[in-house]
Biopython code that builds the backbone (N, CA, C, O; Angstrom):
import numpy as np
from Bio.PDB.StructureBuilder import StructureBuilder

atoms = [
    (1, "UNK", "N", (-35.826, 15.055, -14.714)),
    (1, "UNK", "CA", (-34.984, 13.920, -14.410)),
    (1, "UNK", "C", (-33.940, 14.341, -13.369)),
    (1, "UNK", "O", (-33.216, 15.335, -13.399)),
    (2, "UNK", "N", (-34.015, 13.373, -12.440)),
    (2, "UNK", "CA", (-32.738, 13.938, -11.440)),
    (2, "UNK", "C", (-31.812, 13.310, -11.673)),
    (2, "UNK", "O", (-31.836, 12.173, -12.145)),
    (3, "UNK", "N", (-30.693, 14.038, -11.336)),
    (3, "UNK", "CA", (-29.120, 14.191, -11.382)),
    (3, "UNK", "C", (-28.377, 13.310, -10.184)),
    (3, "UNK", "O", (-28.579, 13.803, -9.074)),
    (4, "UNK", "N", (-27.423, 11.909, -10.175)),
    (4, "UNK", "CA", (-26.909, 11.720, -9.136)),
    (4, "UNK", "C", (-25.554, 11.985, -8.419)),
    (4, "UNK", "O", (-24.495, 11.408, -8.667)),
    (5, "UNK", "N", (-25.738, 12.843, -7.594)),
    (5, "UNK", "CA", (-24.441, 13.240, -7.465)),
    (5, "UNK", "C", (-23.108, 12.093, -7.035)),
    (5, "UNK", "O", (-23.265, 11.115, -6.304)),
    (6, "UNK", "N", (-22.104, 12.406, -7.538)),
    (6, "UNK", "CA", (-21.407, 11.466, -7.118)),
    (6, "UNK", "C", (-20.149, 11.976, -5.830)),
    (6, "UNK", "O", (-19.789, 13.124, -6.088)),
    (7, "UNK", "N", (-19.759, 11.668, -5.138)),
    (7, "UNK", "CA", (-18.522, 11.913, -4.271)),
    (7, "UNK", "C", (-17.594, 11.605, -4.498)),
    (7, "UNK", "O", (-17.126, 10.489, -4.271)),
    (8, "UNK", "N", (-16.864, 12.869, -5.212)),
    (8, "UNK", "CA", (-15.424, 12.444, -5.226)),
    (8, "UNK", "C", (-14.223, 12.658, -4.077)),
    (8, "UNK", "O", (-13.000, 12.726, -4.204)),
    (9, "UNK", "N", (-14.899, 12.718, -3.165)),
    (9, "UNK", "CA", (-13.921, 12.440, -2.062)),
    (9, "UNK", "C", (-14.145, 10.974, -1.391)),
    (9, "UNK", "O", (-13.916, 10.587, -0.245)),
    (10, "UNK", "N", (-14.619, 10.373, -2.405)),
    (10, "UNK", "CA", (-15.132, 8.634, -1.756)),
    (10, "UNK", "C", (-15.060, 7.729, -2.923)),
    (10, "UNK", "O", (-15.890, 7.921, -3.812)),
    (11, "UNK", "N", (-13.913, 6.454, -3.109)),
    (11, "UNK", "CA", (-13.493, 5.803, -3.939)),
    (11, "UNK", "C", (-13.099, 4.438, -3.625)),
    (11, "UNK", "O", (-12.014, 4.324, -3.054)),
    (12, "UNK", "N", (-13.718, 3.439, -3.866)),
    (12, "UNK", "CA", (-13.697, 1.855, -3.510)),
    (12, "UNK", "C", (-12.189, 1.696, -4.463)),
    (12, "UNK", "O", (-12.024, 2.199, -5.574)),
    (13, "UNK", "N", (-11.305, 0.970, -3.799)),
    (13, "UNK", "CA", (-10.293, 0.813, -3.818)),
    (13, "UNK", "C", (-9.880, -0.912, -4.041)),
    (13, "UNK", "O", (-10.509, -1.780, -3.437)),
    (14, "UNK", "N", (-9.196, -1.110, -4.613)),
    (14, "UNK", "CA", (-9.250, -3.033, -5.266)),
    (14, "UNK", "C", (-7.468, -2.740, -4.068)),
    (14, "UNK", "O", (-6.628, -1.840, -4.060)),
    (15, "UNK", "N", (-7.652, -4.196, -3.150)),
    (15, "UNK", "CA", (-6.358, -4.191, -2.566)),
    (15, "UNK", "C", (-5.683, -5.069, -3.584)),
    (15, "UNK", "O", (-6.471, -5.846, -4.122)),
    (16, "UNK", "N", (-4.239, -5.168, -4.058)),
    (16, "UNK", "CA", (-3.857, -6.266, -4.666)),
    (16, "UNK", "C", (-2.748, -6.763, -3.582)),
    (16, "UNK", "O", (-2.638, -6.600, -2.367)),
    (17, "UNK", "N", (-2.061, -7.367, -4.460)),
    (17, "UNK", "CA", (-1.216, -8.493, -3.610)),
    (17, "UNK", "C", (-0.250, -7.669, -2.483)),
    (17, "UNK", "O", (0.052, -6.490, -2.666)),
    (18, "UNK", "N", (0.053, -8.190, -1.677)),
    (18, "UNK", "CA", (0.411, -7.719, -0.343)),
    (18, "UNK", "C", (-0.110, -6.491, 0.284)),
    (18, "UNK", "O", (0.509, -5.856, 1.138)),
    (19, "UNK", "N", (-1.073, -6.234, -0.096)),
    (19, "UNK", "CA", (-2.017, -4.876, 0.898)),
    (19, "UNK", "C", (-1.869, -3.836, 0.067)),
    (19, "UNK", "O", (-2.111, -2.705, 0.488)),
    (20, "UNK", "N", (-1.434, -4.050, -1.291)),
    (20, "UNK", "CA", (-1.300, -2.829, -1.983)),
    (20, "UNK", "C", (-2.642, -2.037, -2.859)),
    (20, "UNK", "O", (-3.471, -2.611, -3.566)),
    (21, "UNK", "N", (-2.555, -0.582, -2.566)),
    (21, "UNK", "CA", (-3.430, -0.319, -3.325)),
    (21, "UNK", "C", (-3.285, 1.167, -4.225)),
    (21, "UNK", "O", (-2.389, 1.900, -3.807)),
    (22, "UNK", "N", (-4.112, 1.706, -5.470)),
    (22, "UNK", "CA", (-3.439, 2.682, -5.852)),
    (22, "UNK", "C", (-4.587, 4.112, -5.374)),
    (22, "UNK", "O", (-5.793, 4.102, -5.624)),
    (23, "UNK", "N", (-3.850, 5.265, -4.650)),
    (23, "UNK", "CA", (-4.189, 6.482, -4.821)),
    (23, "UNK", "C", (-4.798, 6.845, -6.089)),
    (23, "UNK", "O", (-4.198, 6.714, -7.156)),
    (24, "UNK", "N", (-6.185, 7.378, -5.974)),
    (24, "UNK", "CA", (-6.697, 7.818, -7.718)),
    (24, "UNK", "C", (-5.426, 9.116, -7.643)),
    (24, "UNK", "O", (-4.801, 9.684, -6.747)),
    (25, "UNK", "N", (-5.498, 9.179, -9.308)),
    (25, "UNK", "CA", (-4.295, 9.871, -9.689)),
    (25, "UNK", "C", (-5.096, 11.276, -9.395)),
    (25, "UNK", "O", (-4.357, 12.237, -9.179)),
    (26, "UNK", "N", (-6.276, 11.479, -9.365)),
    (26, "UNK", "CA", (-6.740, 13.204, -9.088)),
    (26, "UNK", "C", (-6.924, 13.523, -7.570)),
    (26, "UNK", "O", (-7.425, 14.602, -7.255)),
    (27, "UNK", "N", (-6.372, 12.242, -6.213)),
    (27, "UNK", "CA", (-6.406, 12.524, -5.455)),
    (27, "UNK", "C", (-4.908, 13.037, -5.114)),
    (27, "UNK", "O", (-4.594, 13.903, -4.298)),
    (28, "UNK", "N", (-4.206, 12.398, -5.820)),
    (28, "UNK", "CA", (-2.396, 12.506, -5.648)),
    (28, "UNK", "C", (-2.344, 13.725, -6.282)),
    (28, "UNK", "O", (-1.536, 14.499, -5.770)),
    (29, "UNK", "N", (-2.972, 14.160, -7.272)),
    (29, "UNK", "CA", (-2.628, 15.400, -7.946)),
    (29, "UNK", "C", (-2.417, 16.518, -6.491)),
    (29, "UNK", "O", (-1.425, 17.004, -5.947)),
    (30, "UNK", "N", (-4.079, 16.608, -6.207)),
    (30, "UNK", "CA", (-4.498, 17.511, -5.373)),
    (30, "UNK", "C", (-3.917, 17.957, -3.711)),
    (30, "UNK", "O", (-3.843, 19.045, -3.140)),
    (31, "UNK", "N", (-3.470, 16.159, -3.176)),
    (31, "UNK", "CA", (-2.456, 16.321, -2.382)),
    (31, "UNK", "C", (-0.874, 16.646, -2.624)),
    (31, "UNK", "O", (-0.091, 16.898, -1.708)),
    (32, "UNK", "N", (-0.603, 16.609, -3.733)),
    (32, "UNK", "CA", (0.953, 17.046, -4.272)),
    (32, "UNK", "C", (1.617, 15.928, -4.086)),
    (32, "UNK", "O", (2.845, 16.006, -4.047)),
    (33, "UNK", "N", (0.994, 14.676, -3.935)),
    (33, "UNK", "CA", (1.513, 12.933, -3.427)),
    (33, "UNK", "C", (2.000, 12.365, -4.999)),
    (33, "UNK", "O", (1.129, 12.122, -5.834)),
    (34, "UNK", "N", (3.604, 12.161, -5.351)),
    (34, "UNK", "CA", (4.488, 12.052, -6.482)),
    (34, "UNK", "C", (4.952, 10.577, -6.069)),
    (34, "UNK", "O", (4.743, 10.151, -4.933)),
    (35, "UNK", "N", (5.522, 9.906, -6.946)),
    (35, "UNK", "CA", (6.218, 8.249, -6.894)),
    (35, "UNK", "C", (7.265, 8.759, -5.984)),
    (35, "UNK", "O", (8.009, 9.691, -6.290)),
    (36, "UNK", "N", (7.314, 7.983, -4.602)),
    (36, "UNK", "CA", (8.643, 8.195, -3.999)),
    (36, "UNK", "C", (8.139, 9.021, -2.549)),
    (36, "UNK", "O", (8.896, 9.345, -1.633)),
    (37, "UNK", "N", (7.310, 9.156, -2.583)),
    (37, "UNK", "CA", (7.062, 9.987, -1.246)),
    (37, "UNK", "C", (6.209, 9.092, -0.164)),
    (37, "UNK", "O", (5.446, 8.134, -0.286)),
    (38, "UNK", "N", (6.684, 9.837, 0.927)),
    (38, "UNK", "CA", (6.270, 9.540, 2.113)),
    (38, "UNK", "C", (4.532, 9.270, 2.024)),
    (38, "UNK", "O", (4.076, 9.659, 0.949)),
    (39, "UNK", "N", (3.833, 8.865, 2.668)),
    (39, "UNK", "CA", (2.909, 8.839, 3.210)),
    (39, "UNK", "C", (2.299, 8.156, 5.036)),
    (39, "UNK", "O", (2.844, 7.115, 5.405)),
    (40, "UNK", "N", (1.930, 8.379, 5.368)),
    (40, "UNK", "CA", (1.410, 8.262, 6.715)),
    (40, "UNK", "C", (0.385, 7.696, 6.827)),
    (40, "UNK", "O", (-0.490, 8.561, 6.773)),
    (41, "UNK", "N", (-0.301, 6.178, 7.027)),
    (41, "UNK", "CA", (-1.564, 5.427, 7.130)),
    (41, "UNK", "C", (-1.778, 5.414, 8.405)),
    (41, "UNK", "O", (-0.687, 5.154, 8.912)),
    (42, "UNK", "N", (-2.380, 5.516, 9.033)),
    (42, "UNK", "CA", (-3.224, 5.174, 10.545)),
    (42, "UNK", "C", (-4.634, 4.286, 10.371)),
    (42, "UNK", "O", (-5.392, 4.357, 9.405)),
    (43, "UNK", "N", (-4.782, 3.493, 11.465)),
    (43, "UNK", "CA", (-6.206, 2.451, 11.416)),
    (43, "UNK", "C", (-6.771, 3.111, 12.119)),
    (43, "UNK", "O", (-6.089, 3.239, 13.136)),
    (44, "UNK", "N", (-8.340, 4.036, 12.241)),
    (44, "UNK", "CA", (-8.726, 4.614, 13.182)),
    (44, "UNK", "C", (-9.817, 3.257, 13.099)),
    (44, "UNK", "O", (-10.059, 2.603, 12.085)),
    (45, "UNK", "N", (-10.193, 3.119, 14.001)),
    (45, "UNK", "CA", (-11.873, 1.877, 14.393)),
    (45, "UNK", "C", (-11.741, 1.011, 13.024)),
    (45, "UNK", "O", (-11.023, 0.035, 13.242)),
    (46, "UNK", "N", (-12.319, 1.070, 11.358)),
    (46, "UNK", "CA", (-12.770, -0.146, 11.055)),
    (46, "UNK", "C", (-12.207, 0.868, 9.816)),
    (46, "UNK", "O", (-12.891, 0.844, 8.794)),
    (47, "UNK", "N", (-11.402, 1.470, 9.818)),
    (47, "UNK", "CA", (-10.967, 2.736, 8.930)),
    (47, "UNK", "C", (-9.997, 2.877, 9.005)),
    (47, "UNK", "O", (-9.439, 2.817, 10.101)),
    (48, "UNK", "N", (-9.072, 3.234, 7.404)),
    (48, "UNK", "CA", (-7.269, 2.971, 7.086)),
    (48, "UNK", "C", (-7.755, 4.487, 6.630)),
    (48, "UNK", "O", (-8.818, 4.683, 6.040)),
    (49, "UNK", "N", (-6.903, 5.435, 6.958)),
    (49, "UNK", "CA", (-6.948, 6.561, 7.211)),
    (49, "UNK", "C", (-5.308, 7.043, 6.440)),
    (49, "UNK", "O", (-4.343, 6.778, 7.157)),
    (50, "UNK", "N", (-5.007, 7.657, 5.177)),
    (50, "UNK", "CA", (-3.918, 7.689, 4.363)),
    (50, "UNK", "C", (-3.323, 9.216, 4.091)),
    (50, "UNK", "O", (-3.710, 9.766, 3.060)),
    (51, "UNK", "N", (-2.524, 9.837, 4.843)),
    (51, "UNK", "CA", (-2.178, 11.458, 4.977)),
    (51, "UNK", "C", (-0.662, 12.123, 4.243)),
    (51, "UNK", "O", (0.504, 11.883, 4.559)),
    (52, "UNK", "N", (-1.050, 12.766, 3.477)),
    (52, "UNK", "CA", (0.469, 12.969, 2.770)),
    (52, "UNK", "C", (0.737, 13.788, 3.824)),
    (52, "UNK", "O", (0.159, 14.342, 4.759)),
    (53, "UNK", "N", (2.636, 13.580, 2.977)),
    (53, "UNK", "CA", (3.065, 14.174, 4.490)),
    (53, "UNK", "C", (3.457, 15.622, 4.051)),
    (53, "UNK", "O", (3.644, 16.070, 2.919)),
    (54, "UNK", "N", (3.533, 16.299, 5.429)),
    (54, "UNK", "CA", (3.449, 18.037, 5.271)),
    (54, "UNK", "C", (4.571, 18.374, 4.365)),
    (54, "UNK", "O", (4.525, 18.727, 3.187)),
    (55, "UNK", "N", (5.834, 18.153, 5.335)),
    (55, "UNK", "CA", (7.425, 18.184, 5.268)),
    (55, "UNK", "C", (8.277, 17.451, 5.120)),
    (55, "UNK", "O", (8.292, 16.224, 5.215)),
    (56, "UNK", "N", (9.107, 18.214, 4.859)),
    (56, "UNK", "CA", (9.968, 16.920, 4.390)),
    (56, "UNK", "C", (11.324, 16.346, 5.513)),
    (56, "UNK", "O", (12.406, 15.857, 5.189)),
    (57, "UNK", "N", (10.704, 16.660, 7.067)),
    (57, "UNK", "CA", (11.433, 15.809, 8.249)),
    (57, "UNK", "C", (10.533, 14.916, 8.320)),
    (57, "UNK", "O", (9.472, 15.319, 8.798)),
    (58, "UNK", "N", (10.586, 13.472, 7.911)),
    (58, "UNK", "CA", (9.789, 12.115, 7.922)),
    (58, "UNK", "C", (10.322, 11.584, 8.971)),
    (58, "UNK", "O", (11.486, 11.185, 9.005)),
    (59, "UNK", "N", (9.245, 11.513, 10.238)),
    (59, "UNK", "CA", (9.970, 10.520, 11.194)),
    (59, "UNK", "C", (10.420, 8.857, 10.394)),
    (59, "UNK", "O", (10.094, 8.909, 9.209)),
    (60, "UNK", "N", (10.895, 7.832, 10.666)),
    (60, "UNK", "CA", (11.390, 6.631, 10.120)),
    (60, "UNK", "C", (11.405, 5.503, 11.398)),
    (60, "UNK", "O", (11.834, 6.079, 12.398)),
    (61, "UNK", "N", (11.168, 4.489, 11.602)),
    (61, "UNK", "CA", (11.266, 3.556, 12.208)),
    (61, "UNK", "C", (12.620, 2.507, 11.862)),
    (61, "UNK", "O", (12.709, 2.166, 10.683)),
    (62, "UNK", "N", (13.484, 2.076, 12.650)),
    (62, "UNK", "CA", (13.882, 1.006, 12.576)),
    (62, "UNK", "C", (13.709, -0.289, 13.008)),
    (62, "UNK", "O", (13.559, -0.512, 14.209)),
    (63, "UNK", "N", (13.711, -1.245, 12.129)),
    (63, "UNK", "CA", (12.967, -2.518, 12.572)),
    (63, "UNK", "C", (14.121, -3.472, 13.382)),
    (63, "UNK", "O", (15.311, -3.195, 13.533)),
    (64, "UNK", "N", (13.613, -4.319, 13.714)),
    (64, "UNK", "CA", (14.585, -5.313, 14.925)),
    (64, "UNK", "C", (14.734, -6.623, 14.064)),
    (64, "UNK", "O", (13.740, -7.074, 13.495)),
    (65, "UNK", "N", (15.843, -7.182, 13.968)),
    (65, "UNK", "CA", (15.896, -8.464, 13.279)),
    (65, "UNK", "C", (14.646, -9.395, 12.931)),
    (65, "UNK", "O", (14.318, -9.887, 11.851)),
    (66, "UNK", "N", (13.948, -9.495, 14.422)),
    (66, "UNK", "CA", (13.312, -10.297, 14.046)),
    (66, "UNK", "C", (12.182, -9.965, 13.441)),
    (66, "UNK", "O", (11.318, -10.802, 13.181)),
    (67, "UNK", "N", (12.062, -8.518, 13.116)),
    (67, "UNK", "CA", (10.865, -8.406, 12.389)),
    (67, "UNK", "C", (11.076, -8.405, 10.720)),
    (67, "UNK", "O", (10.133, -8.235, 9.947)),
    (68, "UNK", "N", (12.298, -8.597, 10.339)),
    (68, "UNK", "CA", (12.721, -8.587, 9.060)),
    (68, "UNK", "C", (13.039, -9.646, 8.975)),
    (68, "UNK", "O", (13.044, -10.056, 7.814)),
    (69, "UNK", "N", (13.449, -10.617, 10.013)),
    (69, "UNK", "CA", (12.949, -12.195, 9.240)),
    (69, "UNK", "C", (11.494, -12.616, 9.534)),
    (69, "UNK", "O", (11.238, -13.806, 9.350)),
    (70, "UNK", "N", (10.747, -12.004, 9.861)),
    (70, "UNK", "CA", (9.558, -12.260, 9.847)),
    (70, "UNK", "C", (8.837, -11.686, 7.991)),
    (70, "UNK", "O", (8.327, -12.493, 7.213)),
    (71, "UNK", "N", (8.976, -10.408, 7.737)),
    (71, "UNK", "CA", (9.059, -9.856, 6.761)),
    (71, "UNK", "C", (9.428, -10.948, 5.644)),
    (71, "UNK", "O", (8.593, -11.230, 4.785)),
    (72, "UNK", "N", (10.904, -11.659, 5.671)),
    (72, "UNK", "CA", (11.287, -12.156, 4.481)),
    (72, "UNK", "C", (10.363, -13.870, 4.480)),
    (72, "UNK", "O", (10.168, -14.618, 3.523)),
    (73, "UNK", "N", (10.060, -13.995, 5.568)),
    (73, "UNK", "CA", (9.301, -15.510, 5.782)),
    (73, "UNK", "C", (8.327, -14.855, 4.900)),
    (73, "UNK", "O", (8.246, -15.206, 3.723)),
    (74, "UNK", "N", (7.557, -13.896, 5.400)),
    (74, "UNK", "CA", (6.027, -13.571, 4.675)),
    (74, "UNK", "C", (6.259, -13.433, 2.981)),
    (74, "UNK", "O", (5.297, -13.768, 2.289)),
    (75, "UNK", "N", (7.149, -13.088, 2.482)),
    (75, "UNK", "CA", (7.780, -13.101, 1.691)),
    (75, "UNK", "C", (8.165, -13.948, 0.219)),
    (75, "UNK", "O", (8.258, -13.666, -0.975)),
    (76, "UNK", "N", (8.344, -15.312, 1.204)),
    (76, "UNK", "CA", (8.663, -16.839, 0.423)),
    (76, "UNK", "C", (7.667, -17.016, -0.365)),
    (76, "UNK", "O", (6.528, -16.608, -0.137)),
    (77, "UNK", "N", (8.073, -17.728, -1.493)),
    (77, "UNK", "CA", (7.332, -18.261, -2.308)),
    (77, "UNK", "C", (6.852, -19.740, -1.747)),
    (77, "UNK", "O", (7.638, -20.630, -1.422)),
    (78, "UNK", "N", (5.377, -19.836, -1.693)),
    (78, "UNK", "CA", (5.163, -21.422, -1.363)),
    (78, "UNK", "C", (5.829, -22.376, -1.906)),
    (78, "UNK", "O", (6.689, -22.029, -2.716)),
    (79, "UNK", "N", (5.693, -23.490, -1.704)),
    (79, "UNK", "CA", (7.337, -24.203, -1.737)),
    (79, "UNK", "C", (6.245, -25.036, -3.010)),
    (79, "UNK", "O", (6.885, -25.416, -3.991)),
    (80, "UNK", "N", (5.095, -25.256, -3.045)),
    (80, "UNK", "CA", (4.887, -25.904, -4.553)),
    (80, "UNK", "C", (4.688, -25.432, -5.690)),
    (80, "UNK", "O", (4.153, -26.078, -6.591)),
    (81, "UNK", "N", (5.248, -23.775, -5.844)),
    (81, "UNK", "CA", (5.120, -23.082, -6.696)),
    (81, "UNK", "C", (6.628, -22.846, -6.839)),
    (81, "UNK", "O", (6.903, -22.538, -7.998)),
    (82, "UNK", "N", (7.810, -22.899, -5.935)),
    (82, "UNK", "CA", (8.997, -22.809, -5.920)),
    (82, "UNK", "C", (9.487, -24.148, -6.770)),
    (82, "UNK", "O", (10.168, -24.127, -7.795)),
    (83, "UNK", "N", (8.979, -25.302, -6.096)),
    (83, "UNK", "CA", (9.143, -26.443, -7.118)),
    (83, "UNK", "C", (8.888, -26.572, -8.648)),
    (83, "UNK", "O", (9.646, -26.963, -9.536)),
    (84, "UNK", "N", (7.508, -26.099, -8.706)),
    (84, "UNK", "CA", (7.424, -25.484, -10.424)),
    (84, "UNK", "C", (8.439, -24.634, -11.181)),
    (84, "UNK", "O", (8.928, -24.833, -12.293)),
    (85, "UNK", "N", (8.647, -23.613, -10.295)),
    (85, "UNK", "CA", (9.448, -22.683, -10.917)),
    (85, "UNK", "C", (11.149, -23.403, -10.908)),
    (85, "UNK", "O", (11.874, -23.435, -11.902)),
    (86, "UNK", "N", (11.386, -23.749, -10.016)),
    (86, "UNK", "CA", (12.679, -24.580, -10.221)),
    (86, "UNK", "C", (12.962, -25.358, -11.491)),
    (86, "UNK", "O", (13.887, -25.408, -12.301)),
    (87, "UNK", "N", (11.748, -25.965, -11.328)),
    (87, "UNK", "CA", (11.517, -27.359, -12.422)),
    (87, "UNK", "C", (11.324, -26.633, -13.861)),
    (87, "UNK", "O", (11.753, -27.382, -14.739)),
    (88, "UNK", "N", (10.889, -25.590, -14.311)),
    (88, "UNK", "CA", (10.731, -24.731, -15.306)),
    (88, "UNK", "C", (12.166, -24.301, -15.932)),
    (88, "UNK", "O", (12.532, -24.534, -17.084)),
    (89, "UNK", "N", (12.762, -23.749, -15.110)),
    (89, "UNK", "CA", (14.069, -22.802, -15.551)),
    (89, "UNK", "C", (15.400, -24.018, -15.157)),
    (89, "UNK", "O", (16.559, -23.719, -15.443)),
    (90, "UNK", "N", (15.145, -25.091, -14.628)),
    (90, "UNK", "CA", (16.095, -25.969, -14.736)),
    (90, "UNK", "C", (16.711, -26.193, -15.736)),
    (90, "UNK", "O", (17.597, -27.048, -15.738)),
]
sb = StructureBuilder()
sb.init_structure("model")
sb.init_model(0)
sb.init_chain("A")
sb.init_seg("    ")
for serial, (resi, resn, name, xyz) in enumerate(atoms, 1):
    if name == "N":
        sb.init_residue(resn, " ", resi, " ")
    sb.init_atom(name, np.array(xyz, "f"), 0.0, 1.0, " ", f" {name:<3s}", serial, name[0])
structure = sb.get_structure()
Protein backbone atom coordinates (compact mmCIF):
# COMPACT_ATOMS: atom_id res chain seq x y z
CA UNK A 1 0.00 0.00 0.00
CA UNK A 2 1.40 3.36 -0.77
CA UNK A 3 1.97 6.12 1.51
CA UNK A 4 0.81 9.84 0.58
CA UNK A 5 3.07 12.19 1.30
CA UNK A 6 1.85 15.30 2.47
CA UNK A 7 3.65 18.95 2.30
CA UNK A 8 4.02 20.67 5.08
CA UNK A 9 5.41 23.57 3.69
CA UNK A 10 1.97 23.99 1.70
CA UNK A 11 -1.35 24.96 3.57
CA UNK A 12 -4.80 26.27 2.07
CA UNK A 13 -5.58 29.07 4.15
CA UNK A 14 -9.58 30.30 4.84
CA UNK A 15 -9.30 34.38 4.35
CA UNK A 16 -11.83 35.83 6.90
CA UNK A 17 -13.21 39.16 7.18
CA UNK A 18 -11.05 41.96 6.01
CA UNK A 19 -8.16 39.86 4.34
CA UNK A 20 -7.40 38.20 7.45
CA UNK A 21 -5.83 35.03 7.77
CA UNK A 22 -4.12 32.70 10.42
CA UNK A 23 -0.30 31.48 10.21
CA UNK A 24 -0.46 27.54 11.12
CA UNK A 25 0.82 27.68 14.62
CA UNK A 26 3.89 25.06 13.54
CA UNK A 27 4.76 27.52 10.90
CA UNK A 28 5.01 30.54 13.54
CA UNK A 29 6.70 28.19 15.85
CA UNK A 30 9.50 27.48 13.36
CA UNK A 31 9.79 31.08 12.12
CA UNK A 32 9.98 32.46 15.83
CA UNK A 33 6.62 34.65 14.46
CA UNK A 34 4.84 35.57 18.33
CA UNK A 35 1.36 37.88 18.70
CA UNK A 36 2.68 41.36 18.07
CA UNK A 37 5.29 41.07 15.54
CA UNK A 38 6.17 42.44 12.46
CA UNK A 39 5.69 40.65 9.37
CA UNK A 40 6.44 41.58 5.71
CA UNK A 41 3.78 40.38 2.79
CA UNK A 42 4.78 41.04 -0.82
CA UNK A 43 2.40 40.06 -4.05
CA UNK A 44 4.86 38.39 -6.34
CA UNK A 45 2.59 37.46 -9.93
CA UNK A 46 -0.67 35.58 -8.57
CA UNK A 47 1.25 34.91 -5.12
CA UNK A 48 1.04 36.70 -1.39
CA UNK A 49 4.38 35.89 -0.33
CA UNK A 50 4.52 36.34 3.95
CA UNK A 51 8.35 36.84 5.59
CA UNK A 52 9.06 37.21 9.27
CA UNK A 53 11.08 39.79 9.95
CA UNK A 54 14.94 39.30 10.64
CA UNK A 55 15.41 42.34 13.17
CA UNK A 56 14.12 44.23 15.06
CA UNK A 57 14.79 47.83 12.85
CA UNK A 58 11.15 47.53 11.08
CA UNK A 59 11.03 49.96 8.36
CA UNK A 60 7.18 51.70 9.00
CA UNK A 61 5.21 53.71 6.57
CA UNK A 62 3.25 56.74 7.26
CA UNK A 63 -0.04 57.13 5.75
CA UNK A 64 -1.50 60.55 4.29
CA UNK A 65 -4.92 61.66 5.48
CA UNK A 66 -6.50 60.65 2.81
CA UNK A 67 -5.66 57.25 3.00
CA UNK A 68 -7.01 56.93 6.56
CA UNK A 69 -10.20 58.34 5.61
CA UNK A 70 -10.30 56.06 3.03
CA UNK A 71 -9.40 53.23 5.62
CA UNK A 72 -12.22 54.44 8.07
CA UNK A 73 -14.93 54.66 4.99
CA UNK A 74 -13.88 50.90 4.27
CA UNK A 75 -14.51 50.48 7.68
CA UNK A 76 -18.35 51.65 8.17
CA UNK A 77 -20.86 49.57 8.96
CA UNK A 78 -23.54 49.40 6.07
CA UNK A 79 -26.04 51.75 6.96
CA UNK A 80 -28.94 48.85 7.05
CA UNK A 81 -27.21 46.97 9.52
CA UNK A 82 -26.32 50.32 11.44
CA UNK A 83 -30.10 50.92 11.45
CA UNK A 84 -30.70 47.47 13.06
CA UNK A 85 -28.18 47.90 15.43
CA UNK A 86 -29.35 51.38 16.43
CA UNK A 87 -32.87 50.15 16.58
CA UNK A 88 -31.70 47.14 18.91
CA UNK A 89 -29.76 48.99 21.68
CA UNK A 90 -32.15 52.00 21.51
Amino acid sequence: MSQTQINTNQEWLKVLGKGMVTIPKKWREALGITTGDIVRAKKEGDKVVIEAQKDSNVPYRIYTDTEIEEFLKEDKLPKNLTKKLKKKFS
